[in-house]
Kinemage of the C-alpha trace (Angstrom):
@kinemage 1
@onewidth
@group {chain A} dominant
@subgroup {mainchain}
@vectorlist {calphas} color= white
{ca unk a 1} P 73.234 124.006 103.072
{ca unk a 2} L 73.302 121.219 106.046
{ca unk a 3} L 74.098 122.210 109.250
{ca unk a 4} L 76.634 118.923 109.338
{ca unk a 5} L 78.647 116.955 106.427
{ca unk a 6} L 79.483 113.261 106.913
{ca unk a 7} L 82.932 112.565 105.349
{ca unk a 8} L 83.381 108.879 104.539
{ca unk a 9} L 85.851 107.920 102.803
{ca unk a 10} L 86.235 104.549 100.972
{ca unk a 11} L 88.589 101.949 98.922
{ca unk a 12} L 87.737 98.373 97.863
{ca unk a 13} L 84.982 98.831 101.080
{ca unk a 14} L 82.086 96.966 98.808
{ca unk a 15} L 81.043 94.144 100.958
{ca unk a 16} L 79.904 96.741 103.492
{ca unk a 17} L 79.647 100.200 102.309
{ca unk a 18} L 76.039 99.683 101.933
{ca unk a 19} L 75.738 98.672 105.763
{ca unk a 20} L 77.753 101.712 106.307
{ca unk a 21} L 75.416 104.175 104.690
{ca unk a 22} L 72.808 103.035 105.589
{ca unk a 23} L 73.865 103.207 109.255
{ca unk a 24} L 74.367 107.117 108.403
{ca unk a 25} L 70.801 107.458 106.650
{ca unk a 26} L 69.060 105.860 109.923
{ca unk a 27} L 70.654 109.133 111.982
{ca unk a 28} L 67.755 110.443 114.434
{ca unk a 29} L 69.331 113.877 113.383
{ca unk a 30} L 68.417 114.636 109.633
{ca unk a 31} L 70.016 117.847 108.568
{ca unk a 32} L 73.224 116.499 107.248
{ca unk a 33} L 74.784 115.758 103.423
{ca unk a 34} L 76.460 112.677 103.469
{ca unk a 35} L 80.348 112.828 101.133
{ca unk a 36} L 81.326 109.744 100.003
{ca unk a 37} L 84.943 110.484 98.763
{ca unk a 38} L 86.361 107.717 96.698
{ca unk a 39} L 90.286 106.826 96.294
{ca unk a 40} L 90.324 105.178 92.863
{ca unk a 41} L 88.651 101.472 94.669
{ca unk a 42} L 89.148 98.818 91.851
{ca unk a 43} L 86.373 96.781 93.802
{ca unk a 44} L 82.021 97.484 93.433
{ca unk a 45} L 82.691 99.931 95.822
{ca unk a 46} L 81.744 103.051 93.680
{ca unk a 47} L 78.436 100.827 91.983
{ca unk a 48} L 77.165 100.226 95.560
{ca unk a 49} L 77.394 103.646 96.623
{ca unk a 50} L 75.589 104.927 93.392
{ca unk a 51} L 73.314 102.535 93.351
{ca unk a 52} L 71.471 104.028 96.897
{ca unk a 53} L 68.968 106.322 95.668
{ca unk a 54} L 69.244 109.291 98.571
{ca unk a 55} L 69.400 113.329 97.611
{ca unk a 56} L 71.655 113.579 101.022
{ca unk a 57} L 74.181 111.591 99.292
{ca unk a 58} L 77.545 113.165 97.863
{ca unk a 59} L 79.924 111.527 95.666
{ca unk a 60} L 83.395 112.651 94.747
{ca unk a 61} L 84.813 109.813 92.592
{ca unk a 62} L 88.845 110.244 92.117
{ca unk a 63} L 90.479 108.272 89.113
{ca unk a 64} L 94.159 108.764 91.394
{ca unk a 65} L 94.494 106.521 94.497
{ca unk a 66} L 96.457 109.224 96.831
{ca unk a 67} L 96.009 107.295 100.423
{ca unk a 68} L 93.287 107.852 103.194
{ca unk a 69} L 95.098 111.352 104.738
{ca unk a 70} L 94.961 112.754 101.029
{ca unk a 71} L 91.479 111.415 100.643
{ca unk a 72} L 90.432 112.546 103.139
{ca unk a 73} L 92.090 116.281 102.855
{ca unk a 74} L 90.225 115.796 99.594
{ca unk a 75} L 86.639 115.827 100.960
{ca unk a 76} L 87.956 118.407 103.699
{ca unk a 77} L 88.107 120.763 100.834
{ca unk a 78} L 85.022 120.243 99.595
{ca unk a 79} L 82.997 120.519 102.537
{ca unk a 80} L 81.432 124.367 103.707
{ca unk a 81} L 79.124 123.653 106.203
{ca unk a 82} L 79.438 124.390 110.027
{ca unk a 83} L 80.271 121.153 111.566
{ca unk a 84} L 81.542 117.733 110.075
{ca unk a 85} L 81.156 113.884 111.006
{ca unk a 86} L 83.901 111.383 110.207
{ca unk a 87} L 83.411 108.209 109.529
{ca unk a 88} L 84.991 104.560 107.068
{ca unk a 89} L 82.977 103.129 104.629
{ca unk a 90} L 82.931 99.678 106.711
{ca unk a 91} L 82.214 100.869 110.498
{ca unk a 92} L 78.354 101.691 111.370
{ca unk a 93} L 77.123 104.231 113.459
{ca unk a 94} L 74.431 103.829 115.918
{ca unk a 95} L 70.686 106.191 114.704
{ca unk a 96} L 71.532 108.785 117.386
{ca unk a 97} L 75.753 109.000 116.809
{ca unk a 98} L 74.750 112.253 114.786
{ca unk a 99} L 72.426 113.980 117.407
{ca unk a 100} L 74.507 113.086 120.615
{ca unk a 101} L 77.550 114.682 118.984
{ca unk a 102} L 75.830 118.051 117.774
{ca unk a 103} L 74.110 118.060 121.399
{ca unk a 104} L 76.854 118.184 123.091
{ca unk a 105} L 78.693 120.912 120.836
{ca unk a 106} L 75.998 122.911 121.348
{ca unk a 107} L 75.796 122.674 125.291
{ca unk a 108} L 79.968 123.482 125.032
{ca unk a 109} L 80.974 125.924 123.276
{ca unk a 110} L 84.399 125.312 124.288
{ca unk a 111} L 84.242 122.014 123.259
{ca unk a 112} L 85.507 121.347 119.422
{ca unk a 113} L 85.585 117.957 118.821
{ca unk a 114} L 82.857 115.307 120.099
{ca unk a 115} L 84.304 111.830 120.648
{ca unk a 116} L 82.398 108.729 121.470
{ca unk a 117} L 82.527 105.279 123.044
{ca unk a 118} L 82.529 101.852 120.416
{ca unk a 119} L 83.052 98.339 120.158
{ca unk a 120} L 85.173 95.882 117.669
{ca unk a 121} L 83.398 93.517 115.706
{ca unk a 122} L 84.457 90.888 113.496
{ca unk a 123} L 87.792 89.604 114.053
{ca unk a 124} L 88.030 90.957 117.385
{ca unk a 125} L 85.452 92.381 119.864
{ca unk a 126} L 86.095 94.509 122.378
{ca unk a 127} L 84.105 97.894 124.119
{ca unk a 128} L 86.442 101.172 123.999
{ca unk a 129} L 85.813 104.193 126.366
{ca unk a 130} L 87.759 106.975 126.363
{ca unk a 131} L 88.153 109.205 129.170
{ca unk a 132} L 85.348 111.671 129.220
{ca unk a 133} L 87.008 115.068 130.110
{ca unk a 134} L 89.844 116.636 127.797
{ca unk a 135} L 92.658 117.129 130.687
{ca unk a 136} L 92.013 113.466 131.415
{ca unk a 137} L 91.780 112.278 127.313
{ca unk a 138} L 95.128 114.791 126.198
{ca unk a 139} L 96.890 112.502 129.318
{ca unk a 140} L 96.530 109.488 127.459
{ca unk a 141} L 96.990 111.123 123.825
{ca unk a 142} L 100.970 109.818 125.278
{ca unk a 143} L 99.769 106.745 125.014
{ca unk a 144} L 98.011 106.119 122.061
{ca unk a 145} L 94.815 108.115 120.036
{ca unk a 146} L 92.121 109.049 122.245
{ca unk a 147} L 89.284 110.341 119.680
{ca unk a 148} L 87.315 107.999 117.097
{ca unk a 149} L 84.537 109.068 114.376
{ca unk a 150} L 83.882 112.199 115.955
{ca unk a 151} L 81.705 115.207 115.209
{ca unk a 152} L 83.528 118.368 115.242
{ca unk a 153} L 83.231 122.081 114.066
{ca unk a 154} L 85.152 122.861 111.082
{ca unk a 155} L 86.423 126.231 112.013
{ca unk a 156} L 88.826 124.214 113.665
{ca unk a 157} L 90.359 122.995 110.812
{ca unk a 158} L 89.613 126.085 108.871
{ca unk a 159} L 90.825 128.746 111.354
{ca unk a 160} L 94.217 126.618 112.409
{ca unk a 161} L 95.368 125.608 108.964
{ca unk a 162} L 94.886 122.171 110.223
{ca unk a 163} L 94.987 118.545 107.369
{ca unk a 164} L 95.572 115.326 107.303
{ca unk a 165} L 99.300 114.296 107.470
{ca unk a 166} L 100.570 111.939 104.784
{ca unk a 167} L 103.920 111.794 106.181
{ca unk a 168} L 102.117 109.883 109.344
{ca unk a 169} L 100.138 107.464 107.127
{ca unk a 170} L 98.932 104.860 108.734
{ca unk a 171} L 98.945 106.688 111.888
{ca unk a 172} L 96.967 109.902 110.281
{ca unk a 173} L 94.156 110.177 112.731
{ca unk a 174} L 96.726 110.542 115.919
{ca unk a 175} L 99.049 113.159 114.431
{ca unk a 176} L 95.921 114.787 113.394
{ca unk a 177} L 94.421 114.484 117.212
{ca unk a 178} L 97.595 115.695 118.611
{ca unk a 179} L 97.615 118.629 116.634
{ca unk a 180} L 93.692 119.557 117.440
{ca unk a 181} L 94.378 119.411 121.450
{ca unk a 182} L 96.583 122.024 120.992
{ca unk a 183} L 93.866 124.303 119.784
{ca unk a 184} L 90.628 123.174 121.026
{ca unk a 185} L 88.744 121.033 123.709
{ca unk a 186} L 88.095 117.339 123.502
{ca unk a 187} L 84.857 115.148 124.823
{ca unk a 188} L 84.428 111.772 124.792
{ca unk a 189} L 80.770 110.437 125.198
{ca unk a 190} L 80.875 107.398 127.708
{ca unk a 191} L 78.185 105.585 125.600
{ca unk a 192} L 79.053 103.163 122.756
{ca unk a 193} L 77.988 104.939 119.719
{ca unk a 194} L 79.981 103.185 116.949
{ca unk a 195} L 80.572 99.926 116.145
{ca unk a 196} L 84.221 99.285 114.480
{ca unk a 197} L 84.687 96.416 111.827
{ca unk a 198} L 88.107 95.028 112.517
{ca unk a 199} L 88.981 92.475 109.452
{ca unk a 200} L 92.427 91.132 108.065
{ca unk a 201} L 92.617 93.873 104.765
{ca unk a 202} L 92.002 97.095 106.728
{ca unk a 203} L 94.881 99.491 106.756
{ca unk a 204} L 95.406 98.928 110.677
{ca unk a 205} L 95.899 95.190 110.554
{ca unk a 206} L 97.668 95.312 107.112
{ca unk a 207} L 100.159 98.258 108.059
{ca unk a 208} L 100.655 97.190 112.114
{ca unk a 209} L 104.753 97.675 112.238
{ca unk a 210} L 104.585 100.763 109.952
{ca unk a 211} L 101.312 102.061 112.413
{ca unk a 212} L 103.423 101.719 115.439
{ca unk a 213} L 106.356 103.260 113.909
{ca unk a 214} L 104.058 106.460 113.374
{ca unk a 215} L 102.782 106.076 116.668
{ca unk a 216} L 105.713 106.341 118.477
{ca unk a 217} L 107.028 109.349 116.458
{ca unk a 218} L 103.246 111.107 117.576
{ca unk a 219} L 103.793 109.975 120.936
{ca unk a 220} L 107.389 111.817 121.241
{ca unk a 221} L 106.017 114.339 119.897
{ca unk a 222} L 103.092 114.422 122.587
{ca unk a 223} L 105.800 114.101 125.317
{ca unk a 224} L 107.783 116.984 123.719
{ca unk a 225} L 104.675 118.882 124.323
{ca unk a 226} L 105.113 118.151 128.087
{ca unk a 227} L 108.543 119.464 128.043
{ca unk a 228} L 111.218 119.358 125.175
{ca unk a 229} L 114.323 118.444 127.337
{ca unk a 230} L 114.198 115.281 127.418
{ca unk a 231} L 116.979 112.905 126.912
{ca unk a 232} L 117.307 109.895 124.041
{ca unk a 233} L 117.693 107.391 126.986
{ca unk a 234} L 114.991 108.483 128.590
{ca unk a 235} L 112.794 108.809 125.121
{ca unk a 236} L 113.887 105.424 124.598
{ca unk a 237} L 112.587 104.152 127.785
{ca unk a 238} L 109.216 105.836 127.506
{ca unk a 239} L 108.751 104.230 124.214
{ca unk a 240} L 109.902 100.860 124.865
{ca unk a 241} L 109.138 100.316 128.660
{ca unk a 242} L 106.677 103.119 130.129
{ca unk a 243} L 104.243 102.882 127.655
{ca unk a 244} L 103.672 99.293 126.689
{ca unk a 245} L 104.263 99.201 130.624
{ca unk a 246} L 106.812 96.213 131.023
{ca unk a 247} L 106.502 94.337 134.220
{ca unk a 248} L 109.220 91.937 135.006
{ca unk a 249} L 109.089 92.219 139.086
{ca unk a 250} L 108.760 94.987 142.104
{ca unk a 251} L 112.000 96.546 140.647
{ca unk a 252} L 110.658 97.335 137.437
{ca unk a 253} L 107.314 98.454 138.703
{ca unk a 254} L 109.445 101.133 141.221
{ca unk a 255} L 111.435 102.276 138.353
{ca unk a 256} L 107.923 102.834 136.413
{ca unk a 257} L 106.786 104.746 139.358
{ca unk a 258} L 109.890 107.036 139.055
{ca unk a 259} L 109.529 107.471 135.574
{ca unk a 260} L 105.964 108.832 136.087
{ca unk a 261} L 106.975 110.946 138.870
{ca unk a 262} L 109.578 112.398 136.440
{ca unk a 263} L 107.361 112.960 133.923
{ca unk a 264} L 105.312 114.932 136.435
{ca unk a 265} L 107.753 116.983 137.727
{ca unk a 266} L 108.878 118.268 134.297
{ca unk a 267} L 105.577 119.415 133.753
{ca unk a 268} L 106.315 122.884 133.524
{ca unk a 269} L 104.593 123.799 130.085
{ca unk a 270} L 101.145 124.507 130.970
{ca unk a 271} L 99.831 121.741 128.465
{ca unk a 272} L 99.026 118.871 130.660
{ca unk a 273} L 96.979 118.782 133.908
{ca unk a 274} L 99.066 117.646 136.821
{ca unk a 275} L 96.070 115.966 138.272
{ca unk a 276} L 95.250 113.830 135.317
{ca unk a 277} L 99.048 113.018 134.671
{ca unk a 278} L 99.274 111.169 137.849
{ca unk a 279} L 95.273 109.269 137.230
{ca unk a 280} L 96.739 108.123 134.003
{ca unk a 281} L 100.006 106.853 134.949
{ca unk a 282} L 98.709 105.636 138.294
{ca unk a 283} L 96.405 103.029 136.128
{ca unk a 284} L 98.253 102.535 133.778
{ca unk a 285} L 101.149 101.044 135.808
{ca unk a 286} L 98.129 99.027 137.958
{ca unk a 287} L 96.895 97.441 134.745
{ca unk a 288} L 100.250 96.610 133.509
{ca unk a 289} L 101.168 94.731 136.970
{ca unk a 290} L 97.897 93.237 136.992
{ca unk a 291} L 98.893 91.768 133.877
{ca unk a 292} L 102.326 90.114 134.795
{ca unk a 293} L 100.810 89.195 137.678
{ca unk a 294} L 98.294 87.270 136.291
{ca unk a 295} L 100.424 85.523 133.447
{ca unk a 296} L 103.256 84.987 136.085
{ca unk a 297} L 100.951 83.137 138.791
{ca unk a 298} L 97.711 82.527 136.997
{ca unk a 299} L 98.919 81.084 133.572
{ca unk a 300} L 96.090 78.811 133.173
{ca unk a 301} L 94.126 78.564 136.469
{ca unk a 302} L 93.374 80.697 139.555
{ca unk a 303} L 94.172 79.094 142.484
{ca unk a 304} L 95.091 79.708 146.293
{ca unk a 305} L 98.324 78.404 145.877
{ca unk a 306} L 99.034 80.675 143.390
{ca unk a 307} L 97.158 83.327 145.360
{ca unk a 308} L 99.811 83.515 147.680
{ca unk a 309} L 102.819 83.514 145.540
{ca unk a 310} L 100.759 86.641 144.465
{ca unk a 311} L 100.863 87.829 148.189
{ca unk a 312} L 104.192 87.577 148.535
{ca unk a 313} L 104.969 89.158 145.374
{ca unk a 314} L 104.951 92.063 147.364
{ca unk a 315} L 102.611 94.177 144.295
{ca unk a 316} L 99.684 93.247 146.018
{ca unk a 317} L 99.017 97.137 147.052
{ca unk a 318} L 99.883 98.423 143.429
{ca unk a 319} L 96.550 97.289 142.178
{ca unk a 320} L 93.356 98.702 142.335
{ca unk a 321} L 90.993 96.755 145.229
{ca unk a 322} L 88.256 96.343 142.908
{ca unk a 323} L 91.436 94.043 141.418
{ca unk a 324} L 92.084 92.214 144.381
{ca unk a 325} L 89.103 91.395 145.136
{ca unk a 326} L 88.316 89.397 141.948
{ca unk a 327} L 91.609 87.488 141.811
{ca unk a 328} L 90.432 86.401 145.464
{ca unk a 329} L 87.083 85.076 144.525
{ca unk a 330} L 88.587 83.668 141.310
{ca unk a 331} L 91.230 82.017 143.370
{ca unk a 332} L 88.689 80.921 145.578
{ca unk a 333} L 86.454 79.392 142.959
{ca unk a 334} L 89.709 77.727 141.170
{ca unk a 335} L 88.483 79.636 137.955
{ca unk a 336} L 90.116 78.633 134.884
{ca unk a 337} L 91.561 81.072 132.174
């Protein structure tokens, strides 16, 4: 038996599954079986996959499309070894993704899932970190999912009843997340690790309304978790103003500052870190003023005219320095957007 199991699950992913495997073949670390767990693709998907000639590779082939969270409960079941990878059948993992994660479980024992730094490519690019300690990455599990292709110890699943939740479809991966912080410890590698294909027929582009829809019923529950009496207004108002952070002026921003105070004082269930509460909403509410800031008095060029409407906007002190300092040279340099 392998020490790990990759679990990749796939659909209509034939234009680069092949990439994919291959990325998990390349791994520095070489103990591991590698489950490809298909959901009925109508595509090449299943010819490309058989057509790679490697003993490490596992194929469960399912005539019955059942969605990713069943798929993917699917390959749970048929996987006995100590720890498992996850990964999609179009992402591609960088040779030592495998080796950093077990590392790191091994160092930790009280560490069950190993999450890691990545980067968008194709129709968007963009570098991801999340924070590196768990008090720090469960604070921003209210804000959105804070672990990505991770390598984890099964036990965790195994010992907590813990699956994949078709009910949150396309939002799987967060309810599962949420669940696993309640029974285990979370790191997230600061190195980028992964590399995330982002293109127009992948279930997060395709499903966005019904994805945030999920989201915000995992985020509730998240603030639940923080304490259970909170009111519909003010569930309302974490949804649809604290989170996305909504800036309209120094009012607003005060009335954000309250709310995070709030949520700090009712912090009386032992399942949040005070400490990392206030980090998290302290940035949060700098990057979202830095934003309106920016559209409001730097729409298309920076400028020292529109440096001091910023002055006098009186949020000046609500962002970070590093912040104010590069508006001023930008200003200074009349920059364009």
């Amino acid at each position: 038996m392998s020490r790990i199991t990759v679990l990749m699950p796939t659909y209509n992913v034939a234009p680069w599954v092949d990439e994919a495997i291959q990325s998990v073949l390349n791994q520095t670390f070489k103990d591991f079986d590698l489950l490809v767990v298909d959901d009925a693709s109508s595509d090449d998907t299943l010819a490309h996959v058989r057509a790679i000639d490697d003993p490490r590779i596992r194929i469960a082939a399912f005539p019955n499309n059942v969605g990713l969270a069943d798929n993917l409960n699917r390959g749970l079941d048929l996987i006995d070894s100590e720890l498992v990878a996850r990964m999609d059948g179009d992402d591609i993992a960088e040779p030592d993704w495998l080796e950093t994660g077990i590392k790191v479980l091994d160092s930790h024992p009280e560490v069950g899932v190993c999450s890691f730094g990545f980067q968008f490519f194709g129709t968007k690019t963009s570098l991801v970190r999340f924070p590196e300690w768990n008090e720090d990455s469960k604070a921003q599990m209210l804000f959105g999912c804070t672990v990505i292709v991770p390598v984890l110890r099964r036990n965790v699943f195994v010992e907590n009843n813990l699956c994949y939740s078709t009910a949150a479809f396309p939002a799987e991966d967060y309810m599962m997340w949420s669940n696993v912080y309640r029974v285990t410890q979370v790191y997230n590698v600061q190195r980028t690790l992964f590399h995330y294909r982002s293109h127009e027929t992948q279930i997060s582009t395709s499903k966005r309304q019904a994805q945030i829809e999920k989201s915000n019923a995992v985020r509730l529950r998240m603030l639940d978790w923080l304490n259970d009496g909170f009111t519909e207004a003010e569930k309302r108002y974490f949804l649809d103003v604290f989170v996305p952070c909504v800036v309209e002026g120094k009012t607003s921003v005060e009335e954000l500052k309250q709310f995070a105070n709030l949520l700090v004082s009712r912090n009386t269930q032992g399942h949040y870190d005070d400490k990392a509460l206030r980090r998290k909403f302290q940035s949060h509410i700098s990057y979202g003023t830095l934003d309106y800031l920016e559209k409001t008095y730097f729409e298309k060029k920076y400028s020292v005219r529109g440096y001091f409407g910023f002055l006098r906007s009186g949020l000046y002190a609500v962002l970070p320095p590093k912040n104010r300092k590069k508006i001023l040279l930008k200003c200074l340099m009349g920059k364009r957007k």
